[in-house]
Structures are given as structure tokens and as C-alpha cells.
C-alpha positions in Angstrom: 0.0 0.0 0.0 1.3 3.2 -0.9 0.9 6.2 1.4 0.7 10.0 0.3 0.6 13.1 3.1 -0.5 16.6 2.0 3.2 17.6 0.9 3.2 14.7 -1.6 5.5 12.9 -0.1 5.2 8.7 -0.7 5.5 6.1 1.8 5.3 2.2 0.6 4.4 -0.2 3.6 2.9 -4.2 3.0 0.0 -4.2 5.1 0.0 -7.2 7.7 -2.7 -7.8 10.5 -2.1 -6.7 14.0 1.1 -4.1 12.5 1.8 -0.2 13.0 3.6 1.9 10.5 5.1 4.4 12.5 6.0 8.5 11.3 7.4 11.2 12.4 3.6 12.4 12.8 2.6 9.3 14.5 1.4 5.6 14.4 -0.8 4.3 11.5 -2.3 0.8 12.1 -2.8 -1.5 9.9 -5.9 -2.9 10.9 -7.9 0.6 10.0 -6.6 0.0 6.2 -7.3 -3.4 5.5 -10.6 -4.0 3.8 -10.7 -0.2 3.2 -11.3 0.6 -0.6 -8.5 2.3 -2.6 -8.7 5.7 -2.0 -9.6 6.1 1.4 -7.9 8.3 4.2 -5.9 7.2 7.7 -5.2 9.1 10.3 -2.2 8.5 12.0 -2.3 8.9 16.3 -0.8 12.7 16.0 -3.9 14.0 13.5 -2.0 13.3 10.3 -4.0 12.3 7.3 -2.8 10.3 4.4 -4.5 8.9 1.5 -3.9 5.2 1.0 -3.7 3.6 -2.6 -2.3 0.5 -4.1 1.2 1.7 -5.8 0.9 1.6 -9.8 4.4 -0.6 -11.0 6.2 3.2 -11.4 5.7 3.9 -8.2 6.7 0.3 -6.8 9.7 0.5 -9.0 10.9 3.9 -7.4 10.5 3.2 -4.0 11.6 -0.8 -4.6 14.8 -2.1 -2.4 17.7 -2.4 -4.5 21.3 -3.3 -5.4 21.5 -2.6 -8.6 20.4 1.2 -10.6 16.8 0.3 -11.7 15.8 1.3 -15.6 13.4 4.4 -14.5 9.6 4.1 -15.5 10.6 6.9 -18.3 13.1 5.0 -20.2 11.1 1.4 -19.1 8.4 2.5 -21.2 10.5 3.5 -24.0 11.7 0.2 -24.2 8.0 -1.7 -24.1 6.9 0.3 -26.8 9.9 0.9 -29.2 10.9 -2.7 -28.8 7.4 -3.4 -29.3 7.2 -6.1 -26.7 3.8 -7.7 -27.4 1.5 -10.5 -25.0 3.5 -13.5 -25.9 6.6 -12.6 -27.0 9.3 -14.3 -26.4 12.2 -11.9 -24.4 15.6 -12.2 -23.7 16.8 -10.1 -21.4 20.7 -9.5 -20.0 21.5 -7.3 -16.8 18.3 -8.3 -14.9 20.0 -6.0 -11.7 16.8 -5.0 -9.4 14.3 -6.3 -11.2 12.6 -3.3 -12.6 12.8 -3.9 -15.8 11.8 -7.1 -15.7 8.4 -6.7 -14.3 7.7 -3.8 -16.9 8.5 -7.1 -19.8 6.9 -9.6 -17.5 3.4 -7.2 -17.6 3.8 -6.8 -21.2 4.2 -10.4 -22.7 1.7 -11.6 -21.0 0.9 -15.3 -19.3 1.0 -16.5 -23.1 4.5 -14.9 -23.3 7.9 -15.7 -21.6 11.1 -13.5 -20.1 14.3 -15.0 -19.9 16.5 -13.3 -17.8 20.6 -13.1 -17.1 22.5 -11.5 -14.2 26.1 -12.0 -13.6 25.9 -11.4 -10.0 24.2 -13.5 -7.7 23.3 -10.4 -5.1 21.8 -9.1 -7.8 19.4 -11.5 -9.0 18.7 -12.2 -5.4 17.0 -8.5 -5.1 15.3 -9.6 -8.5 13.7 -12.5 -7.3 12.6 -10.7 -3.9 11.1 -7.7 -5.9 9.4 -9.3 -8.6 7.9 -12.3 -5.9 6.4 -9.3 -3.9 5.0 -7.3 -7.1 3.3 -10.2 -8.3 2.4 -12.2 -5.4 4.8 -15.1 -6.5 7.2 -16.0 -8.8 6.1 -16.3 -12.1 5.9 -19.5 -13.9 7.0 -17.7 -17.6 9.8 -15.6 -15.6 13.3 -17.6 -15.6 16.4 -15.8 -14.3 19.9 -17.8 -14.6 23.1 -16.8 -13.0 25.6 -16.2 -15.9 26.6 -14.5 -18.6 24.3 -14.0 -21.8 27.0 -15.8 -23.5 25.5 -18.8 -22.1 22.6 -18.6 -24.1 21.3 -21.3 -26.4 21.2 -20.2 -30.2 18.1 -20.6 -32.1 19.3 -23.9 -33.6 19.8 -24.9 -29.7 15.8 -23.5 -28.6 17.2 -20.5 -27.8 15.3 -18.2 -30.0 13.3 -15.2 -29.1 11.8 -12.3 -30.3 13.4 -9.6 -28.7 16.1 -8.5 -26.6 17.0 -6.2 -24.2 20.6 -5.3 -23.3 21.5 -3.4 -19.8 25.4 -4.2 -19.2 28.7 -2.2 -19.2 29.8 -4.1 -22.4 26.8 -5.2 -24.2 29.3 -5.2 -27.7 30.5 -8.4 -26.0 27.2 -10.3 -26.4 26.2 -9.5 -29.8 27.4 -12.7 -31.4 25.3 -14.5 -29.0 22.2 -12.0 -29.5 22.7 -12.3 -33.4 22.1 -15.9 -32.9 19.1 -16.0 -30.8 17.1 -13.1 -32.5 14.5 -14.6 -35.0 14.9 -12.2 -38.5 12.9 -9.2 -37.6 13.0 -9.2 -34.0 14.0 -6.1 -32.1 17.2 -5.8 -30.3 17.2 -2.8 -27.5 20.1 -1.7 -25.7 20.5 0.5 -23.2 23.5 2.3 -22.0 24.3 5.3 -20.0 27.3 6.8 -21.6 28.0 8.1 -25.4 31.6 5.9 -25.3 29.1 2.9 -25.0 26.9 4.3 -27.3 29.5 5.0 -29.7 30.5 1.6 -29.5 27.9 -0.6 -29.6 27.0 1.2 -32.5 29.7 0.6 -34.6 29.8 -3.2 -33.6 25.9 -3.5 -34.7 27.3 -2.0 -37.7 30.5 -4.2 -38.2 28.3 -7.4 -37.8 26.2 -6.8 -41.1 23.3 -8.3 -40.0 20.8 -5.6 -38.1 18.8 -2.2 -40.1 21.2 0.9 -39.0 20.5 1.6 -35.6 18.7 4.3 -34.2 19.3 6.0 -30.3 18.1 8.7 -28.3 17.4 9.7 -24.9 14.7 10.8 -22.8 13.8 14.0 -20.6 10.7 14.1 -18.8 9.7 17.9 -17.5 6.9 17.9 -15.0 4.2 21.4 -15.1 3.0 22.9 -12.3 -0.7 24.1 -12.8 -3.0 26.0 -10.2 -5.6 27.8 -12.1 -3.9 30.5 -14.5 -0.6 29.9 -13.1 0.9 27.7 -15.6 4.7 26.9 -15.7 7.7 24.1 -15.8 8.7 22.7 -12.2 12.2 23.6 -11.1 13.4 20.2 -11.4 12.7 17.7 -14.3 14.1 14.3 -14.9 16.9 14.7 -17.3 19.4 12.4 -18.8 19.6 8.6 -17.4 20.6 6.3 -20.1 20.8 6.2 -24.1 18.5 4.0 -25.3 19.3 2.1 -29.0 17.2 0.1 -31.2 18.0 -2.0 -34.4 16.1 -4.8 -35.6 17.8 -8.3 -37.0 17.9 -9.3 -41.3 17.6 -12.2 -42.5 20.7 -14.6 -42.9 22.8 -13.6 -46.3 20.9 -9.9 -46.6 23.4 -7.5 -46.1 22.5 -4.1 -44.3 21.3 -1.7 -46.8 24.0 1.2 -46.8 22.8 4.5 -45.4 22.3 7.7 -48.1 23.8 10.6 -46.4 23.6 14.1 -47.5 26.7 15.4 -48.4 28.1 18.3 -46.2 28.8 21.6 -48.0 32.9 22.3 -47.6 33.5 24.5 -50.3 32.8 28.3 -51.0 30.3 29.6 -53.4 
């Protein structure tokens, strides 16, 4: 259950029988939100009010614990939509970290669908696990999560083919082989990466490799409005740069990528 007082401010508790949340503005019990609808009010034992609602997955992945940096709902939804993940897609997915991602994919493909996750390190996927169980009530059955590096992976002649992919490591140049493998012709590979070396470089190996359309990257800023009647302007803050996002999709074997047509730069004088 998420909590929200009159400055706005959010406070995520799991709501257990017989329990007390406790504020600086007092004790909130339990027992006087269970069975409540959505959208109803507590008052805490100091007077405080607080308006109680289930958290939507953004705010569950913001307030979530964590070991590794979680993909932010901004760029999560980037991915779901420009990697078109669809119910029942089959997704591969490498740098599972806190498990944020993952139940953005999970939501998306479906119980028709399947997400097949990697994570190098084991305290990693052990915050996956614990925050995917708790926003979905269990495990779920389509969700796999192995201990290794993508490199592992099967290739499509092995059963290891998918639709899509999703790439969130420091090197994700390294896995490419693998991916090229896996991808059916067509599917989308995504890649995410927070600096323009990585950018840069991943870029040019997608290139090198012959085999995906020209890829195509961009970022995201998200500016929030403040709006009270006539008085109508940007917030101080907004949510600026967090990652570069990259998409390209895979051709089939023998096509060669078609080369670019670039307009030519004017050097000379008139």
C-alpha cells in the first residue's frame, strides 16, 4: 500500500494484520486499512491524514529495495513500446540488476509470453527475485532468471530463439554474437547504455556485424508542469538524462544491411 501526506511525499508499507507503520507524525495501524477501498484516508495517532492507494508498478519501482540502478519508468516504457514487446513474445533479457525492468517485460508479454532473464551477479538477482515475488504475489511461472553470462545462451538452432532482446550491461558489444544468434529475423534488439563511449560503441559493432537495419538511439527528458488555475509553468526540477536508449532490428541470414544515403556536407565556397 502506498501512502501519500499533503506535501506529496510517498511512503510504501505491506500491510499485515495486527502491524503499525510508524512517522514522524505518528502511528498508523494496519488494521484501520485493511478492507478499506482504494482511495480512502488514515489518520495516523498525532492527527495526520494520508490517503492510502495500491502503488501503480512506477511507483513500486521507485521506492523498490535495490542493489543494482533500476531502468526508470521513463526509459522502461520507452523500451515496451519501441521494442514493441507484445503478449506472448518471447524476451531475452541481460542485466536483470533489481528487477525493474523485468516486471515492466513480464506485464507486457503476457501469461501466453515468456522472459528470460541473465544476471552476472548473484546479489543481484537475489534482489530480483525478492522484488518481482512481492509485485506479483509469486514467482512467475513464464519468468526464468539464470546466473551467468548471456553468452550462455542457447542459439536458435539450440531452442534458444526469441523475439526480442533487451541489453543493460557495461559491455553489451561483447554479447552481440550471442544475440545475433538468438534473435529470430525481424525481431528487435534494444540496448540501453548510460554513456555516449558505450553508445558510440555498440553502434559501430551492430554496424561491423552486417546483419541488423542501421541503428537508431536517443534519450529521454521528462519535464513535469506545475498548474494551479492561470498559473501555468515548468517545475524547477525535471528528470533529465539517465541512459541512451538504442534500437535495431535483425535481417535475415545472407541480406546485407542496406548502406545509409547521407547528405553530403557543403565544404567548399560559393
Amino acid at each position: 500500500m502506498q501512502l501519500t501526506d499533503s506535501k506529496g511525499r510517498h511512503y510504501t508499507i505491506i500491510l499485515e494484520p495486527g502491524k503499525e507503520y510508524h512517522t514522524h507524525r505518528g502511528a498508523l495501524a494496519h488494521d484501520d486499512l485493511i478492507g478499506k477501498p482504494e482511495g480512502s484516508l488514515i489518520t495516523s495517532a498525532a492527527n495526520t491524514s494520508y490517503l492510502a492507494m495500491r502503488p501503480l508498478l512506477p511507483d513500486y519501482v521507485l521506492s523498490m529495495p535495490r542493489g543494482a540502478q533500476v531502468i526508470y519508468p521513463k526509459d522502461a516504457a520507452q523500451i515496451v513500446m519501441w521494442g514493441d514487446i507484445f503478449p506472448g513474445a518471447r524476451v531475452l533479457e541481460a542485466g536483470a540488476g533489481s528487477g525493474a525492468l523485468t516486471c515492466s517485460l513480464l506485464r507486457a508479454v503476457g501469461d501466453q509470453g515468456k522472459v528470460i532473464s541473465y544476471e552476472v551477479r548473484q546479489d543481484h538477482a537475489d534482489h530480483a527475485v525478492r522484488n518481482v515475488e512481492q509485485f506479483f504475489g509469486k514467482v512467475p511461472d513464464n519468468w526464468s532468471l539464470t546466473v551467468a553470462d548471456l553468452a550462455e545462451h542457447p542459439s536458435a538452432a539450440d531452442g534458444g530463439e526469441v523475439d526480442r532482446v533487451i541489453l543493460d550491461m557495461l559491455a553489451p558489444w561483447d554479447v552481440l554474437p550471442t544475440v545475433r544468434n538468438a534473435l529470430i529475423p525481424g525481431g528487435v534488439l534494444v540496448v540501453y547504455v548510460a554513456t555516449t563511449t558505450q553508445l558510440s560503441r555498440v553502434t559501430e559493432a551492430l554496424r561491423e556485424q552486417q546483419c541488423w537495419t542501421e541503428p537508431e538511439s536517443w534519450e529521454t527528458m521528462m519535464r513535469p508542469w506545475h498548474v494551479v488555475g492561470l498559473a501555468v509553468r515548468p517545475e524547477h526540477r525535471m528528470i533529465a538524462h539517465t541512459a541512451f536508449l538504442l534500437t535495431a532490428r535483425r535481417l535475415a541470414d545472407g541480406v546485407v544491411t542496406p548502406k545509409p544515403q547521407r547528405r553530403p556536407t557543403s565544404t567548399g565556397n560559393n
